[in-house]
Each structure stands twice: as C-alpha cells, then as structure tokens.
FISE-104344 format. One record per residue: x, y, z of N, C-alpha, C, O in turn; residue number from 0. Coordinates in Angstrom, 2 decimals. Layout:
n.c1, n.c2, n.c3, ca.c1, ca.c2, ca.c3, c.c1, c.c2, c.c3, o.c1, o.c2, o.c3, nr
X, Y, Z, X, Y, Z, X, Y, Z, X, Y, Z, NUM
...
END
This chain:
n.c1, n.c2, n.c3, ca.c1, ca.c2, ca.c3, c.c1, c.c2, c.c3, o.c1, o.c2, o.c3, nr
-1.95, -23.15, -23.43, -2.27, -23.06, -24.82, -3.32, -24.13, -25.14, -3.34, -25.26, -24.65, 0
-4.20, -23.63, -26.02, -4.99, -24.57, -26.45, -5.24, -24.31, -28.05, -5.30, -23.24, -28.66, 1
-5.35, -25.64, -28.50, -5.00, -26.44, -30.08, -6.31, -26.78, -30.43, -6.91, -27.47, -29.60, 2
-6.84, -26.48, -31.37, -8.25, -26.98, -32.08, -7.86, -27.83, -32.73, -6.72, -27.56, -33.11, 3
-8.21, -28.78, -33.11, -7.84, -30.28, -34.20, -8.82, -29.84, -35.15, -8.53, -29.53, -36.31, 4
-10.22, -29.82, -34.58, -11.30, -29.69, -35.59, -12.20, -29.07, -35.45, -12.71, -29.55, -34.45, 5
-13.11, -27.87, -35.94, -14.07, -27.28, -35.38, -15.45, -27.78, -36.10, -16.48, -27.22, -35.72, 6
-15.54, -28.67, -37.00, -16.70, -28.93, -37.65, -16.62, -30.91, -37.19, -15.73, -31.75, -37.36, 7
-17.98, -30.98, -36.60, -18.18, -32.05, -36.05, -18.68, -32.94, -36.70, -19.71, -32.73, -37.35, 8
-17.98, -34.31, -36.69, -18.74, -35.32, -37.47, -19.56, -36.71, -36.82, -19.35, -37.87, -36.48, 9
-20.86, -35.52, -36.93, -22.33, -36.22, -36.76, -22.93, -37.13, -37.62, -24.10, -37.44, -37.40, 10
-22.35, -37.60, -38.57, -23.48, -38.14, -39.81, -24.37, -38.91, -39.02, -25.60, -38.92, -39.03, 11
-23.56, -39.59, -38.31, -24.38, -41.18, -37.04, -25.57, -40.47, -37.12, -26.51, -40.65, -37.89, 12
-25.43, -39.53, -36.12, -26.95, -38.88, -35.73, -27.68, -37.91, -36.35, -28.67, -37.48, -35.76, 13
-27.33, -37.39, -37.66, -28.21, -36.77, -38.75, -29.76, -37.62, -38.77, -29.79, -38.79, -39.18, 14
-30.67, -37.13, -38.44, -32.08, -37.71, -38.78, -32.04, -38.55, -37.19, -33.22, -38.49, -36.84, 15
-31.69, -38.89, -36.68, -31.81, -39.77, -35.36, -32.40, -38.43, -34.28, -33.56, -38.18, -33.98, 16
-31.31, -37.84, -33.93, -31.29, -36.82, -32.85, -31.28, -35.56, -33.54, -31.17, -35.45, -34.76, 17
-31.43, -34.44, -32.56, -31.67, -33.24, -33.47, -29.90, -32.47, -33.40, -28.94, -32.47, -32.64, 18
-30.24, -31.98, -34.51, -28.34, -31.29, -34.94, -28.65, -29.72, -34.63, -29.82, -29.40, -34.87, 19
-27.72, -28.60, -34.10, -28.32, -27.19, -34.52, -27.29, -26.85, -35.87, -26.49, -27.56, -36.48, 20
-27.48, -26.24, -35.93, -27.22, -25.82, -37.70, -25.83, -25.88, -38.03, -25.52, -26.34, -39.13, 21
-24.76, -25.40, -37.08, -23.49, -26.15, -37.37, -22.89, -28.18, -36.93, -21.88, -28.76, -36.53, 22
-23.90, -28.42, -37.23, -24.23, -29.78, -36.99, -23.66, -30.26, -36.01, -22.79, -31.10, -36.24, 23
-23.96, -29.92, -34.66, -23.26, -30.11, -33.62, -24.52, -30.94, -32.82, -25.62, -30.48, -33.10, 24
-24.52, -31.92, -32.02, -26.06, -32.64, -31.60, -26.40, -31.57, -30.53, -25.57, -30.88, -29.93, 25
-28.06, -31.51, -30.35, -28.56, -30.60, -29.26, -28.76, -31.79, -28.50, -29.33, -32.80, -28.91, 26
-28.15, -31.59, -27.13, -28.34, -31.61, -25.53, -28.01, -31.11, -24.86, -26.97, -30.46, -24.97, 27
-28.97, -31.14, -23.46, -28.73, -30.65, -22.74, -27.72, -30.24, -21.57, -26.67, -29.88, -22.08, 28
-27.68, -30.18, -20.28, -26.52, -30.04, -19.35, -25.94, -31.74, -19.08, -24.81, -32.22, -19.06, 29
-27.36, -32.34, -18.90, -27.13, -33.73, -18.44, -26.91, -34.75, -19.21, -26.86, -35.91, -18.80, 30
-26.68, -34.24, -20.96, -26.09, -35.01, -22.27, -27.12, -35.34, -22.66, -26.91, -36.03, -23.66, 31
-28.26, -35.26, -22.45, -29.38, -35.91, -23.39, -29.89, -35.21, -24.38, -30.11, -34.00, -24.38, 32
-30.17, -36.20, -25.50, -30.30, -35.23, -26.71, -31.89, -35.67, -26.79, -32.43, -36.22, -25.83, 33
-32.74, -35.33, -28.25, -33.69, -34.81, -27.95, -34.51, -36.27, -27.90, -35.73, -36.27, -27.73, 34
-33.79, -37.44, -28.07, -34.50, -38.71, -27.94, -34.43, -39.10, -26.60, -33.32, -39.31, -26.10, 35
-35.50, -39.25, -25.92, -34.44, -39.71, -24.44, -34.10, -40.97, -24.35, -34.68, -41.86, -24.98, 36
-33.01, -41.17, -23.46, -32.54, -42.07, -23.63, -30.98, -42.11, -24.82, -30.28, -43.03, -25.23, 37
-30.96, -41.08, -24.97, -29.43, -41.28, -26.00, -28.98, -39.78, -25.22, -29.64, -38.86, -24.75, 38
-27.71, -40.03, -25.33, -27.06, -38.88, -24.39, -25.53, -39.02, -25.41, -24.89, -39.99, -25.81, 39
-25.31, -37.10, -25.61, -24.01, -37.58, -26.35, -23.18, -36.47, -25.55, -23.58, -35.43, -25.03, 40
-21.69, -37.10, -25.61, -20.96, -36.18, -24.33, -19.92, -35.35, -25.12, -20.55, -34.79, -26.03, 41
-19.33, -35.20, -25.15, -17.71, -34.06, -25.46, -18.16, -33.29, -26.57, -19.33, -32.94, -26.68, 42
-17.51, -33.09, -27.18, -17.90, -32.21, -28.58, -18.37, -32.25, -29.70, -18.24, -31.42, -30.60, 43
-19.06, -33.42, -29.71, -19.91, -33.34, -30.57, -21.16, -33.03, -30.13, -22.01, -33.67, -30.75, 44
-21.70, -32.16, -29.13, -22.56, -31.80, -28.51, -22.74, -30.10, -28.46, -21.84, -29.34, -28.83, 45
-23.64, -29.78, -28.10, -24.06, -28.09, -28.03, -23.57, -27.80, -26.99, -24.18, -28.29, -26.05, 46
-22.62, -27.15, -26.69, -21.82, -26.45, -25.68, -21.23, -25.58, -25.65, -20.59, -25.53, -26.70, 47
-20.96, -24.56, -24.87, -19.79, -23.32, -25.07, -18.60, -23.29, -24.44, -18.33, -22.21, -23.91, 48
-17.79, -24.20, -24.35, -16.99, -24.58, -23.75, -15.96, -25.70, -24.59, -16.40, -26.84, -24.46, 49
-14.93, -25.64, -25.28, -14.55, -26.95, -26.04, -13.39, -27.65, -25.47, -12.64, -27.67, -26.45, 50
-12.90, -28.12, -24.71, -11.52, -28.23, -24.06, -11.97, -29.85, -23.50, -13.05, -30.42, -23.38, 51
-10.54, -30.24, -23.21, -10.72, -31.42, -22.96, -11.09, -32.01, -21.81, -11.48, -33.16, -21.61, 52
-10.93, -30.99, -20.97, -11.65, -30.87, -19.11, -13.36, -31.16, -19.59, -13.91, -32.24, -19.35, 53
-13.85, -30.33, -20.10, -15.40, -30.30, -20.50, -15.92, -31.90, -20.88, -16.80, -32.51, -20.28, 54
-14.91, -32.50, -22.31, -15.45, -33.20, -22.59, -15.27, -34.29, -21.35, -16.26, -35.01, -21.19, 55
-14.26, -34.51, -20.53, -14.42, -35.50, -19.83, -15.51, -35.12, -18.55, -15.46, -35.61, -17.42, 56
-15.89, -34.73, -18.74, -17.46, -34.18, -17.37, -18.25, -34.49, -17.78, -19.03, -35.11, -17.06, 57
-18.75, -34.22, -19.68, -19.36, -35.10, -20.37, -19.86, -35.91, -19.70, -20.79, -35.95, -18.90, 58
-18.76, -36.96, -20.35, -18.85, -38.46, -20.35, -19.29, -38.87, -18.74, -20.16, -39.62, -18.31, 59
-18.45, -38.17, -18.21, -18.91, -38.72, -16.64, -20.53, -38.90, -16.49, -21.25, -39.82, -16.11, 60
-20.75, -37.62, -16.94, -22.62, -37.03, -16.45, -23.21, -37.67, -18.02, -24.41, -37.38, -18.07, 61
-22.92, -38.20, -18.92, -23.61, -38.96, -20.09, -23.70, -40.18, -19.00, -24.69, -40.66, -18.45, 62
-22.54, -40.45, -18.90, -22.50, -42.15, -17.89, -23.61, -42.35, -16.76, -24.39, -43.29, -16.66, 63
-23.45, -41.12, -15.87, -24.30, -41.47, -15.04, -25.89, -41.29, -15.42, -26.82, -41.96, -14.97, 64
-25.94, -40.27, -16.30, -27.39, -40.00, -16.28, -28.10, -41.58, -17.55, -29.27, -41.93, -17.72, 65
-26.93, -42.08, -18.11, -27.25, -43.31, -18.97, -27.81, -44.11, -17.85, -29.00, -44.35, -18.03, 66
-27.33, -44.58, -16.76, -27.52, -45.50, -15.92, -28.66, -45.25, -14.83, -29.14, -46.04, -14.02, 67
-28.91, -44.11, -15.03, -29.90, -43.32, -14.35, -31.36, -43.64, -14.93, -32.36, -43.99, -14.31, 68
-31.17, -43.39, -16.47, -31.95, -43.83, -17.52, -32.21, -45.60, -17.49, -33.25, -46.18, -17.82, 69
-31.50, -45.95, -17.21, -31.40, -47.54, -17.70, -32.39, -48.20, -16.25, -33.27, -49.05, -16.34, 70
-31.81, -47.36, -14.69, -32.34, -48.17, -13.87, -34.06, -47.69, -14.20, -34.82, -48.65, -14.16, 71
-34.61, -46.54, -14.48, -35.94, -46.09, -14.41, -36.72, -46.17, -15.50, -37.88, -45.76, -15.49, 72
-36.01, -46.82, -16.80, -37.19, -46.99, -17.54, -36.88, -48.76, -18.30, -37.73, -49.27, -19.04, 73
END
C-alpha cells in the first residue's frame, strides 16, 4: 500500500531561483539538476513520474553525487 501525505509541493524556496513546471514541482533532470547548474533538487519536490519513497532516496544519492561531481569540476 501506498499513502500520499501531499500531492502539491512546497517550492516557495525556489519560485524565481530555479524553474517550476506548472504544478510547481522544480524541473530537473535524471541527475537532479535543475535549470541553474549547480543546484540539484532530489525526492519530490522535483519533476518525476514516480513518487514513492524508494525514488526519493536514489534522488538524494545521485543529487549527492552529481553535487560533488559539480563541486570537484567547477
């Protein structure tokens, strides 16, 4: 079984920072980066089709690494 807590995401942080798609969810990509590089956002507050809590922790993993990925190359 799976339980929704919330289906409307709270982005305000990144309203005007990063780009939102219209149910204000942040756009990134596979590897969490949103459209600034260098900011990467992971679990559900992100553009995905997938909402469960397996997903969001792969996220974070691949936000983490690709952060540090980011950090050693620029």
């Amino acid at each position: 079984m799976f339980v929704a807590i919330g289906l409307v995401p709270d982005n305000d942080v990144a309203n005007g920072v990063v780009g939102l798609d219209k149910r204000g969810y942040i756009e990134a990509d596979e590897s969490t980066e949103a459209s600034i590089p260098g900011i990467f956002a992971a679990g559900d507050c992100r553009t995905k089709k997938v909402r469960q809590i397996a997903t969001a922790i792969s996220d974070g993993a691949s936000a983490a690494l690709a952060a540090c990925s980011y950090i050693e190359n620029n």
